[in-house]
N, CA, C and O atoms as a CHARMM CRD file, in Angstrom:
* protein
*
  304
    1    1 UNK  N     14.54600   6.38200  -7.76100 PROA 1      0.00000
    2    1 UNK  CA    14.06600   6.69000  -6.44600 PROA 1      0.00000
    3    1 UNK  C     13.18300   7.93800  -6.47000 PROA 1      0.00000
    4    1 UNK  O     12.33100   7.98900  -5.58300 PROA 1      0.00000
    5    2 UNK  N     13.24800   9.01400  -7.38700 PROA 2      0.00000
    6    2 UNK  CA    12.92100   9.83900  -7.74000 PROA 2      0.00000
    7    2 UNK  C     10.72100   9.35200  -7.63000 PROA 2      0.00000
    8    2 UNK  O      9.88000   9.55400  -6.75400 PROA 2      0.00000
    9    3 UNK  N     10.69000   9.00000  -8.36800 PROA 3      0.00000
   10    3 UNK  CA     9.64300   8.08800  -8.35900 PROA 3      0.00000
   11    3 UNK  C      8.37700   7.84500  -7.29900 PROA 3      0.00000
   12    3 UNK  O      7.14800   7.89800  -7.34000 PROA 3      0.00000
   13    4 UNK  N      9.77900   7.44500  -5.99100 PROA 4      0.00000
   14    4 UNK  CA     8.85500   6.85600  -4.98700 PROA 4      0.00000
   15    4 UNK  C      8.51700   8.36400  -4.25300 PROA 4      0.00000
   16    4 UNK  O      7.43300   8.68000  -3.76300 PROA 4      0.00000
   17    5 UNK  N      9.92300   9.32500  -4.32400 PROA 5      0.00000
   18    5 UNK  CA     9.74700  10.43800  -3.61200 PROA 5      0.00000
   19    5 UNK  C      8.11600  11.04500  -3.95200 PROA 5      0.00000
   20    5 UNK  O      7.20500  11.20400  -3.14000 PROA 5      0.00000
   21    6 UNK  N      8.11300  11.28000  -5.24700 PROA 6      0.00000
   22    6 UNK  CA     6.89900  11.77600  -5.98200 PROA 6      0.00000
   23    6 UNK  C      5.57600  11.27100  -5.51900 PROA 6      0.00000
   24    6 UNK  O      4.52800  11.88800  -5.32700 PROA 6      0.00000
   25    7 UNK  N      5.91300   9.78000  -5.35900 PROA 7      0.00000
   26    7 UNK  CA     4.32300   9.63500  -5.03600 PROA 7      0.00000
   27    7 UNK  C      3.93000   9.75000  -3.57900 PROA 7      0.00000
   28    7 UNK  O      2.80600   9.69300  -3.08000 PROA 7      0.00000
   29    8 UNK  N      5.15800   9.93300  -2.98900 PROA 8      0.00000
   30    8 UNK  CA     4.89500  10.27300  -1.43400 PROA 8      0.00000
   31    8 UNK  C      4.31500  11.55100  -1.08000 PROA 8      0.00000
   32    8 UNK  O      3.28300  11.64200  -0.41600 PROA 8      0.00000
   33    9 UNK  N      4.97800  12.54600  -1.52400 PROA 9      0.00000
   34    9 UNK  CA     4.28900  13.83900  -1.58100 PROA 9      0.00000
   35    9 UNK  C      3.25300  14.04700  -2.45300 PROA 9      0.00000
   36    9 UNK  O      2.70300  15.14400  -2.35500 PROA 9      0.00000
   37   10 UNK  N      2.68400  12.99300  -3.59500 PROA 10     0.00000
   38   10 UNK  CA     1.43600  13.54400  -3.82100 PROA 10     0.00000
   39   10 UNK  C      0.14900  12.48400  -2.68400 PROA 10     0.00000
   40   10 UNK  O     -1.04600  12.62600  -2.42900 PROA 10     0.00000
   41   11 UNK  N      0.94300  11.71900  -2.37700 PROA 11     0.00000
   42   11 UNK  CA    -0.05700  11.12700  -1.26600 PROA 11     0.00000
   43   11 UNK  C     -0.16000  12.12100   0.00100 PROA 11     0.00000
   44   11 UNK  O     -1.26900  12.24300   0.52200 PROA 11     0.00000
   45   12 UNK  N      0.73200  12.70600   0.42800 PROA 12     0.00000
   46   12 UNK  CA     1.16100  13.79500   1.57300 PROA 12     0.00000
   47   12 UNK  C     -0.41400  14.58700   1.40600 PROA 12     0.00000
   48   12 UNK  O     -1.30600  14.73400   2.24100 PROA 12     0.00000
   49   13 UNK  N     -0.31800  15.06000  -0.19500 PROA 13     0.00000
   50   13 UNK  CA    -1.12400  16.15900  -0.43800 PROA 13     0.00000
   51   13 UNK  C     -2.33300  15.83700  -0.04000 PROA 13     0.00000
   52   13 UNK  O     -3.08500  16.46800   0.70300 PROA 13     0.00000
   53   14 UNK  N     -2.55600  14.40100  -0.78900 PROA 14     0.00000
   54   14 UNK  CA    -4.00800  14.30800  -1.16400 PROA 14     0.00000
   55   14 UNK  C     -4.62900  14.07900   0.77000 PROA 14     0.00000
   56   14 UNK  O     -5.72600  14.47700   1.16000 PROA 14     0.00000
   57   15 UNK  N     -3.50700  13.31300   1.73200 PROA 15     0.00000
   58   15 UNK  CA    -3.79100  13.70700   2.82800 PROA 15     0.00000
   59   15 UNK  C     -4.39900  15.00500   3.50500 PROA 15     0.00000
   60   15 UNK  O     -5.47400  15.26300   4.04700 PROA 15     0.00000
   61   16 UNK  N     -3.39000  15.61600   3.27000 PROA 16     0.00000
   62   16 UNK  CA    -4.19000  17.29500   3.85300 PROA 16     0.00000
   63   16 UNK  C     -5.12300  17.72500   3.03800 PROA 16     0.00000
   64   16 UNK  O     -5.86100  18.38800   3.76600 PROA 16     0.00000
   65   17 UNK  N     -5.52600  17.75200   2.00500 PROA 17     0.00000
   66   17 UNK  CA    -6.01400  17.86200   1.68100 PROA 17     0.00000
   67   17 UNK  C     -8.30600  17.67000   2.27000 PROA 17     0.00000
   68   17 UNK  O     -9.32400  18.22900   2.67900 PROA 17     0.00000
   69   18 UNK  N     -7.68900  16.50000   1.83200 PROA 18     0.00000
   70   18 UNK  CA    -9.10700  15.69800   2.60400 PROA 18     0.00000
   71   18 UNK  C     -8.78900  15.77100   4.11800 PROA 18     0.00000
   72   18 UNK  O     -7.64600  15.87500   4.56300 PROA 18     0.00000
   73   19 UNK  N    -10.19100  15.69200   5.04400 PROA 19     0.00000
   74   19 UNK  CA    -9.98800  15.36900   6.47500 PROA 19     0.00000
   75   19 UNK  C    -10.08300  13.93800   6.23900 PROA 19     0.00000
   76   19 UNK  O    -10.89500  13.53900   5.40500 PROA 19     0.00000
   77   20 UNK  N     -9.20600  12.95700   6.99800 PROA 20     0.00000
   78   20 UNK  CA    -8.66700  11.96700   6.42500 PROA 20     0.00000
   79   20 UNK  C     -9.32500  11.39000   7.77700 PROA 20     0.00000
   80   20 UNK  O     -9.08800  12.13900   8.72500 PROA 20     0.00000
   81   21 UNK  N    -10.07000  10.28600   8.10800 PROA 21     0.00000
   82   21 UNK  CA    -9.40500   8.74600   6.67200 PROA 21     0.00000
   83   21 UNK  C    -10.44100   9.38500   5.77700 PROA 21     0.00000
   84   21 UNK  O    -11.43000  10.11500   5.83900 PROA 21     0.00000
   85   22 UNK  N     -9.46800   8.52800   4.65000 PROA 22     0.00000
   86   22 UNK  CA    -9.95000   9.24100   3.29000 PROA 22     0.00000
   87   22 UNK  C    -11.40900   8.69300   3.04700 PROA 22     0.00000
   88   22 UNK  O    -11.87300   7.61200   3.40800 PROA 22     0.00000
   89   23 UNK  N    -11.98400   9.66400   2.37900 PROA 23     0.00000
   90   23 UNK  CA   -13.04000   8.64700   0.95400 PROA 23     0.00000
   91   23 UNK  C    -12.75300   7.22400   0.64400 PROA 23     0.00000
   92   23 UNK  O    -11.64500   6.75700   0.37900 PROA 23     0.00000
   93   24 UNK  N    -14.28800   6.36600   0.73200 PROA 24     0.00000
   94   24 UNK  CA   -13.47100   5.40400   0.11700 PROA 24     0.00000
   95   24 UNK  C    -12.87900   5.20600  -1.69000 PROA 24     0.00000
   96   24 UNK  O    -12.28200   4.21000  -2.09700 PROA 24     0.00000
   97   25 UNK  N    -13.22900   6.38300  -2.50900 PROA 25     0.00000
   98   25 UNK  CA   -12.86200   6.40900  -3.51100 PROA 25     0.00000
   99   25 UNK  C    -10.99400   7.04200  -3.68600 PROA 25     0.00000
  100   25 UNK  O    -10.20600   6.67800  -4.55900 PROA 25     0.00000
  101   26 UNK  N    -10.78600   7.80100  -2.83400 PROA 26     0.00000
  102   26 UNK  CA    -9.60900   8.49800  -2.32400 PROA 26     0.00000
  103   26 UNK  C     -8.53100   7.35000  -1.97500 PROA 26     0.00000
  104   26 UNK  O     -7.41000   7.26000  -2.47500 PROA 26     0.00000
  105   27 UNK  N     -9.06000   6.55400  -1.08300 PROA 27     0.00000
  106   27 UNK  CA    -8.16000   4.95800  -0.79700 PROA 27     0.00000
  107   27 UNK  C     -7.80700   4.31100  -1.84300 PROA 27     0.00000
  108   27 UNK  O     -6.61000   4.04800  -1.95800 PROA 27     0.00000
  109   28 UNK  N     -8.96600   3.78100  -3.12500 PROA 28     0.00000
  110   28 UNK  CA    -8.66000   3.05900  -3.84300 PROA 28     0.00000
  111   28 UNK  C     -7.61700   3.52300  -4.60400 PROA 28     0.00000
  112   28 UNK  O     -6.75700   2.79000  -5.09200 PROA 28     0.00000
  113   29 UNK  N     -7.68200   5.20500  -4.77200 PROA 29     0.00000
  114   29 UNK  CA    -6.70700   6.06400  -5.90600 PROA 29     0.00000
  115   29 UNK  C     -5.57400   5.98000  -5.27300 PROA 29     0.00000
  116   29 UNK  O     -4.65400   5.84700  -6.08100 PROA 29     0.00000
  117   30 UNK  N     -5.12200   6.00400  -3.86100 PROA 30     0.00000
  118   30 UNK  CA    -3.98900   5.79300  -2.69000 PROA 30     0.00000
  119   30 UNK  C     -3.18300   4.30700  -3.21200 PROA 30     0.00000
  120   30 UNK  O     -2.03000   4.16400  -3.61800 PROA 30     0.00000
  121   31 UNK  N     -4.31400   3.26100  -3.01500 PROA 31     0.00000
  122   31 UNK  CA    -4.16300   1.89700  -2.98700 PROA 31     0.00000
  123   31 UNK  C     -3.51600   1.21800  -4.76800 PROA 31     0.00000
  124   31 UNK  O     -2.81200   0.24900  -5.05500 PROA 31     0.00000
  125   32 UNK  N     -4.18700   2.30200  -5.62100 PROA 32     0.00000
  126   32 UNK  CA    -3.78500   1.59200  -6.98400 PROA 32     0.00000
  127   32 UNK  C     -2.18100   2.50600  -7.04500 PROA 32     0.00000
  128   32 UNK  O     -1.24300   1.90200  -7.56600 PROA 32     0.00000
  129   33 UNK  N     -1.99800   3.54900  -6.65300 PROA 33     0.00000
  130   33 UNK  CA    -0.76300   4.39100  -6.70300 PROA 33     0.00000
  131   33 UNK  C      0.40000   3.19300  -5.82800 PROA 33     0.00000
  132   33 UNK  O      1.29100   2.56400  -6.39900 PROA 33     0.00000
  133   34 UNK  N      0.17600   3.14700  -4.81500 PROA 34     0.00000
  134   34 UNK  CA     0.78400   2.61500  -4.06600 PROA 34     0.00000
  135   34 UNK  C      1.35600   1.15400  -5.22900 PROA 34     0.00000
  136   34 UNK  O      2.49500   1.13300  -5.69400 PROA 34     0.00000
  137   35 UNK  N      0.41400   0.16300  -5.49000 PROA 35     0.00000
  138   35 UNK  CA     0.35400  -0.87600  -6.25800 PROA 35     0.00000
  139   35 UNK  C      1.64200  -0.62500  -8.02200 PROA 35     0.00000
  140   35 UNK  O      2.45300  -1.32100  -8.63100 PROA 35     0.00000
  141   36 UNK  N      1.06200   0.80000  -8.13200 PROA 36     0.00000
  142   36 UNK  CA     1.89800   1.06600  -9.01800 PROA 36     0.00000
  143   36 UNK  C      3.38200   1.16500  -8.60300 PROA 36     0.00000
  144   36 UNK  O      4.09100   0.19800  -8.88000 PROA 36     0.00000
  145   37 UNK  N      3.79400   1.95600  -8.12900 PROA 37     0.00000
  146   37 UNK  CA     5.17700   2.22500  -7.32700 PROA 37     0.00000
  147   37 UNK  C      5.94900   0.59700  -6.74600 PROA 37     0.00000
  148   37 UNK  O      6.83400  -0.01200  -7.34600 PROA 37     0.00000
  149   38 UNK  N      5.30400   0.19700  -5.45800 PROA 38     0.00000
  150   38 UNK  CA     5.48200  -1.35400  -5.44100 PROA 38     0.00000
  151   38 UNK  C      5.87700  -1.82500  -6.60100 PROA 38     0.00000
  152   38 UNK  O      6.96500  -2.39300  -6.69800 PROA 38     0.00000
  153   39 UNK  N      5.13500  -1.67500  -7.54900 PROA 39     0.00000
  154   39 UNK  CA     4.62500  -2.95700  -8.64400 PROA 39     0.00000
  155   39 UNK  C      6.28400  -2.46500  -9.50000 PROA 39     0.00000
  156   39 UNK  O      6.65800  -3.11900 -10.47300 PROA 39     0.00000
  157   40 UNK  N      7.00200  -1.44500  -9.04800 PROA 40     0.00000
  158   40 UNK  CA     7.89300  -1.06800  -9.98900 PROA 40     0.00000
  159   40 UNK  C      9.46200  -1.92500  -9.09500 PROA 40     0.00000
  160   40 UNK  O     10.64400  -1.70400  -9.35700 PROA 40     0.00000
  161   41 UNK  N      9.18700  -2.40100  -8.57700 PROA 41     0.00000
  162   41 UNK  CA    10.37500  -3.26300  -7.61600 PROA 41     0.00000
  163   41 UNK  C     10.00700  -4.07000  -6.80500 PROA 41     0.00000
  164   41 UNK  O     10.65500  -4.14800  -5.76100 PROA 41     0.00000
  165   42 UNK  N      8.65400  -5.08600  -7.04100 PROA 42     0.00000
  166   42 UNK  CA     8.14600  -5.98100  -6.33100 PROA 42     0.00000
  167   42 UNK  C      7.49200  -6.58800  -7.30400 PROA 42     0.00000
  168   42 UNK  O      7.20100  -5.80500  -8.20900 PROA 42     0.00000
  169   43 UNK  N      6.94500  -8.31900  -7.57400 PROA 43     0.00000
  170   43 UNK  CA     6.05100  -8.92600  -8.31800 PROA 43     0.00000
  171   43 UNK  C      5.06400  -9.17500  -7.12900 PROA 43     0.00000
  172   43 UNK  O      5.28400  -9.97400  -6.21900 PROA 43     0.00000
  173   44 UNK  N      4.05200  -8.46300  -7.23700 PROA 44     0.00000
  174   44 UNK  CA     3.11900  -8.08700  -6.16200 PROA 44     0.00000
  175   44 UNK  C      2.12600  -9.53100  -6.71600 PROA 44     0.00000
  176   44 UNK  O      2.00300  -9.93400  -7.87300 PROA 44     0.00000
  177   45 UNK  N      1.43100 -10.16900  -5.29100 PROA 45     0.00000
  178   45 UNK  CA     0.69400 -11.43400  -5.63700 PROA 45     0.00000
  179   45 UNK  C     -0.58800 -10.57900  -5.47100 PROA 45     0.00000
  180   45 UNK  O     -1.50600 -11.26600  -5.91800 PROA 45     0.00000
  181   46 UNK  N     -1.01500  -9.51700  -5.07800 PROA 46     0.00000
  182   46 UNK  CA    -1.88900  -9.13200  -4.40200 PROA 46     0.00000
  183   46 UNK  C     -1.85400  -7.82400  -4.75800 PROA 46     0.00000
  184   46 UNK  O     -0.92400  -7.11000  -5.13200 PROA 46     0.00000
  185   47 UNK  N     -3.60800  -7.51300  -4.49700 PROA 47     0.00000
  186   47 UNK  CA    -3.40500  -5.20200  -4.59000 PROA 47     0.00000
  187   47 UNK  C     -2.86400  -4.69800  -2.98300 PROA 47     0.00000
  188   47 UNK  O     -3.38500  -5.17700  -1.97500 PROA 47     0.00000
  189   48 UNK  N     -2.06100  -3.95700  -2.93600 PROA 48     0.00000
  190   48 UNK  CA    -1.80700  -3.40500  -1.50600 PROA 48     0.00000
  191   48 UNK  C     -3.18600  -3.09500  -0.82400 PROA 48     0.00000
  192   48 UNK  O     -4.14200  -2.84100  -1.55700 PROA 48     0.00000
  193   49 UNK  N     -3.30700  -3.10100   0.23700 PROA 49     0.00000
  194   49 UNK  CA    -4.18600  -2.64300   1.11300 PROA 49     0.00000
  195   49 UNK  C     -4.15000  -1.36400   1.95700 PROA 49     0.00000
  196   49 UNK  O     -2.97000  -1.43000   2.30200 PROA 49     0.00000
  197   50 UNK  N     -4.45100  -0.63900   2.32900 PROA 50     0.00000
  198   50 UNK  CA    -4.44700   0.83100   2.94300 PROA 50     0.00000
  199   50 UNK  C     -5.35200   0.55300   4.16500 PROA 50     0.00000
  200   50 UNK  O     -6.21900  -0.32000   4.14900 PROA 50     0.00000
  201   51 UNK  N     -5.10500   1.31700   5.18200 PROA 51     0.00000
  202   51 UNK  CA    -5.97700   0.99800   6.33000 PROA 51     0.00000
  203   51 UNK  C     -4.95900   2.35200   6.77700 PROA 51     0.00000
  204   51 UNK  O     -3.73400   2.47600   6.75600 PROA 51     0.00000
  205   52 UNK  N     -6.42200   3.58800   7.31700 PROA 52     0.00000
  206   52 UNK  CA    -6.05900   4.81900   7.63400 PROA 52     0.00000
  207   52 UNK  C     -6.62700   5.12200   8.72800 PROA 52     0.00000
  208   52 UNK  O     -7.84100   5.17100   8.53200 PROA 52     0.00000
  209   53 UNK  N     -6.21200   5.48000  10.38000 PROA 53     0.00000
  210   53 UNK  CA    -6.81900   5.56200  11.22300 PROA 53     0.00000
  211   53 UNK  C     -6.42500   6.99900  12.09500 PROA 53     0.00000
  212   53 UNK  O     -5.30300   7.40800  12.39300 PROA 53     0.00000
  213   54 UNK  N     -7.48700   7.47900  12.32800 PROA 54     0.00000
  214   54 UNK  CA    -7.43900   8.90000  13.17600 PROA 54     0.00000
  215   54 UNK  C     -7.32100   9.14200  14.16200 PROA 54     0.00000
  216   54 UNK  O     -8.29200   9.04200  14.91200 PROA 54     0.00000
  217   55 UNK  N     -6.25900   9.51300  14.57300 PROA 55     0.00000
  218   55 UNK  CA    -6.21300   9.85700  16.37300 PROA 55     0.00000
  219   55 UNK  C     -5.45400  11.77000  16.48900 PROA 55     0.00000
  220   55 UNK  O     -5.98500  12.84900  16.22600 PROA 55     0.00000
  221   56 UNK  N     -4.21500  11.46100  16.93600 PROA 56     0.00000
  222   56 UNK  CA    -3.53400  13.02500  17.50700 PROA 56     0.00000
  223   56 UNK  C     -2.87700  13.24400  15.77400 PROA 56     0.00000
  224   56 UNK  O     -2.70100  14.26700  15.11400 PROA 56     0.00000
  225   57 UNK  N     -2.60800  11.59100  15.41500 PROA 57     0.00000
  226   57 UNK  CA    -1.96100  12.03900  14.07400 PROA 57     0.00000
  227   57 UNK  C     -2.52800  11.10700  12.96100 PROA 57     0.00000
  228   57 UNK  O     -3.37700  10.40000  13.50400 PROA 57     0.00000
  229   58 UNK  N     -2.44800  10.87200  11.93700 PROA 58     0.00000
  230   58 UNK  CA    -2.29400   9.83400  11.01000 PROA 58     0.00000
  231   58 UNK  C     -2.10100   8.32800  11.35700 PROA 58     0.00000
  232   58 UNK  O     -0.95600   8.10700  11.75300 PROA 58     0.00000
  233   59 UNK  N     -2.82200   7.34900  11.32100 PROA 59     0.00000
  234   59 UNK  CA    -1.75000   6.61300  11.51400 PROA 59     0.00000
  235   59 UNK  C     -2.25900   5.15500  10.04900 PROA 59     0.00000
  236   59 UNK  O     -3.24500   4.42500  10.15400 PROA 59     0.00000
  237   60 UNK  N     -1.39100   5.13200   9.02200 PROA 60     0.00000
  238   60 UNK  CA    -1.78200   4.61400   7.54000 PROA 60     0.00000
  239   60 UNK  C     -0.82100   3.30800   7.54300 PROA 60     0.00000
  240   60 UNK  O      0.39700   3.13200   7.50200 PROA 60     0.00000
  241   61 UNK  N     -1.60700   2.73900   7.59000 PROA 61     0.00000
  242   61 UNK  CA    -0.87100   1.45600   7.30900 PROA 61     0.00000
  243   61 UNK  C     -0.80400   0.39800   5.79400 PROA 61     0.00000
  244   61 UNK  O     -1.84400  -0.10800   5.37300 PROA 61     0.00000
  245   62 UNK  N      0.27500   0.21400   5.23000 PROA 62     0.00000
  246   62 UNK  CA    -0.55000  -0.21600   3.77700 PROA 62     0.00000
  247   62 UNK  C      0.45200  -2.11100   3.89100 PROA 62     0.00000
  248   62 UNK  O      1.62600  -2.16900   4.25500 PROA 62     0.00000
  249   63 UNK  N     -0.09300  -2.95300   3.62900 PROA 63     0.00000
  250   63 UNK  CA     0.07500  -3.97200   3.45100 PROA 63     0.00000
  251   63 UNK  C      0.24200  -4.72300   2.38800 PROA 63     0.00000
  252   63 UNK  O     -0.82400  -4.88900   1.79500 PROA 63     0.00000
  253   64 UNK  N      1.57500  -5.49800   1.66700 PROA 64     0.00000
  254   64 UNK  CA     1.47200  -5.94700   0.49600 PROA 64     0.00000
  255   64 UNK  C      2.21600  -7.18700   0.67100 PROA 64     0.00000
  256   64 UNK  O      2.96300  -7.52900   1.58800 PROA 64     0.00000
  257   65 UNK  N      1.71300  -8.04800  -0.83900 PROA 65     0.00000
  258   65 UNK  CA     2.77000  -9.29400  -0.40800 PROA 65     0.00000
  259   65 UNK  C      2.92500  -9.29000  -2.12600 PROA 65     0.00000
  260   65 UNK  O      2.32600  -8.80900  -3.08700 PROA 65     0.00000
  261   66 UNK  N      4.12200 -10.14200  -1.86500 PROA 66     0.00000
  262   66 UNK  CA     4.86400 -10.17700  -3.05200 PROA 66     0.00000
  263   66 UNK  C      5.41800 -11.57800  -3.31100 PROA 66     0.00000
  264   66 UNK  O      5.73500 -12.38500  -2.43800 PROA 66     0.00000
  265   67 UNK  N      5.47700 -11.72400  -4.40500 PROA 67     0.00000
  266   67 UNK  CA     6.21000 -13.11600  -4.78800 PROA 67     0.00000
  267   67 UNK  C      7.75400 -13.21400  -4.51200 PROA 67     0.00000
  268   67 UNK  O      8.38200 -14.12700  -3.97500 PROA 67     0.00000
  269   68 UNK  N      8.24700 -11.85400  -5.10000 PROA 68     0.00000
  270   68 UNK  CA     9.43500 -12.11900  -4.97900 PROA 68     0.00000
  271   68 UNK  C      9.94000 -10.26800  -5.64600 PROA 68     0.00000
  272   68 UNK  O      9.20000  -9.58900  -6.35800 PROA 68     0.00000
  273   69 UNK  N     11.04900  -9.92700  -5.25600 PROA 69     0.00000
  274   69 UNK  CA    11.69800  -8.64500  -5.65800 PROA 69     0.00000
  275   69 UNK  C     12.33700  -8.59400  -7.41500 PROA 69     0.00000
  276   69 UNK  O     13.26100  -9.25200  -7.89300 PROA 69     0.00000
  277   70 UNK  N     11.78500  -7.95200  -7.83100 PROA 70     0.00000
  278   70 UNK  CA    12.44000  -7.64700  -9.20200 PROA 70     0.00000
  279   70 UNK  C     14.07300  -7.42800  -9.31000 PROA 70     0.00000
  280   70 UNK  O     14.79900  -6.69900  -8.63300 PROA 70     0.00000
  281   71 UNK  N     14.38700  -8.30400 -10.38500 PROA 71     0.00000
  282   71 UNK  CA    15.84100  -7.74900 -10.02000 PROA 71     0.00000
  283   71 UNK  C     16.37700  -6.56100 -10.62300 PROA 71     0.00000
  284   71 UNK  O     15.95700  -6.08800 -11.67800 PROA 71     0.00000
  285   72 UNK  N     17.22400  -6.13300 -10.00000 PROA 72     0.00000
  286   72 UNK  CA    17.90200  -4.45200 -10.40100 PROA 72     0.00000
  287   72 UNK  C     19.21000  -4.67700 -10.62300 PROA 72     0.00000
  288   72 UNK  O     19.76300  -3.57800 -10.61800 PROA 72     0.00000
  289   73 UNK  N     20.16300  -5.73200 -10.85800 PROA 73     0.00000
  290   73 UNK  CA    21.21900  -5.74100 -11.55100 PROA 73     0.00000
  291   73 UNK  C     22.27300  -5.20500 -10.51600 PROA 73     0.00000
  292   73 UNK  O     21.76000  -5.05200  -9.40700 PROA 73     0.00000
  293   74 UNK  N     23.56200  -4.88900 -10.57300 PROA 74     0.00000
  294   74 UNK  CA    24.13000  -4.97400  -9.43000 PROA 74     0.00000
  295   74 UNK  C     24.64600  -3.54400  -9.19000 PROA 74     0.00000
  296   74 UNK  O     25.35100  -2.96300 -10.01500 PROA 74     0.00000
  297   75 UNK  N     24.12900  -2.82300  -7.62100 PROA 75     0.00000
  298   75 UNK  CA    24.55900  -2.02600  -7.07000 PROA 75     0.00000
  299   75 UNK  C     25.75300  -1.67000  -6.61100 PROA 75     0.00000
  300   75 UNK  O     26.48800  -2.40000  -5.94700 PROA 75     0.00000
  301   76 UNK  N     26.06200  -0.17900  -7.05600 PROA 76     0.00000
  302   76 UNK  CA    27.49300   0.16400  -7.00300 PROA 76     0.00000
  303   76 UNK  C     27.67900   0.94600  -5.72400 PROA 76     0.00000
  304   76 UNK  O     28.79300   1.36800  -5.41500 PROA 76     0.00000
């Protein structure tokens, strides 16, 4: 889980960072991260999609589809 935390806060960053919506080069780096993470507990049919829109706050929407969930063996 460690993992997902990580890439949340470096997405956080790369948010403030930039005045957002991002670059479209900034999205794709968002969009392949995202794909990665997913891709670590999902058989993704598809690249996620990102769609970032500006108002009072953020509002990021990312979209993915998947074949089916990887299995993780049984939770204690």
């Amino acid at each position: 889980m460690q993992k997902v935390t990580d890439s949340a806060a470096r997405a956080r960053r790369l948010l403030e960072r930039e005045n957002a919506p991002l670059p479209p080069a900034c999205e794709r780096l968002l969009a392949a991260e995202l794909a990665r993470v997913l891709g670590a507990y999902f058989e993704l049919s598809a690249p996620p999609q990102v769609a970032i829109e500006r108002g009072k706050t953020l509002r990021i929407t990312v979209r993915a589809q998947a074949e089916r969930a990887k299995p993780f063996g049984v939770l204690g």
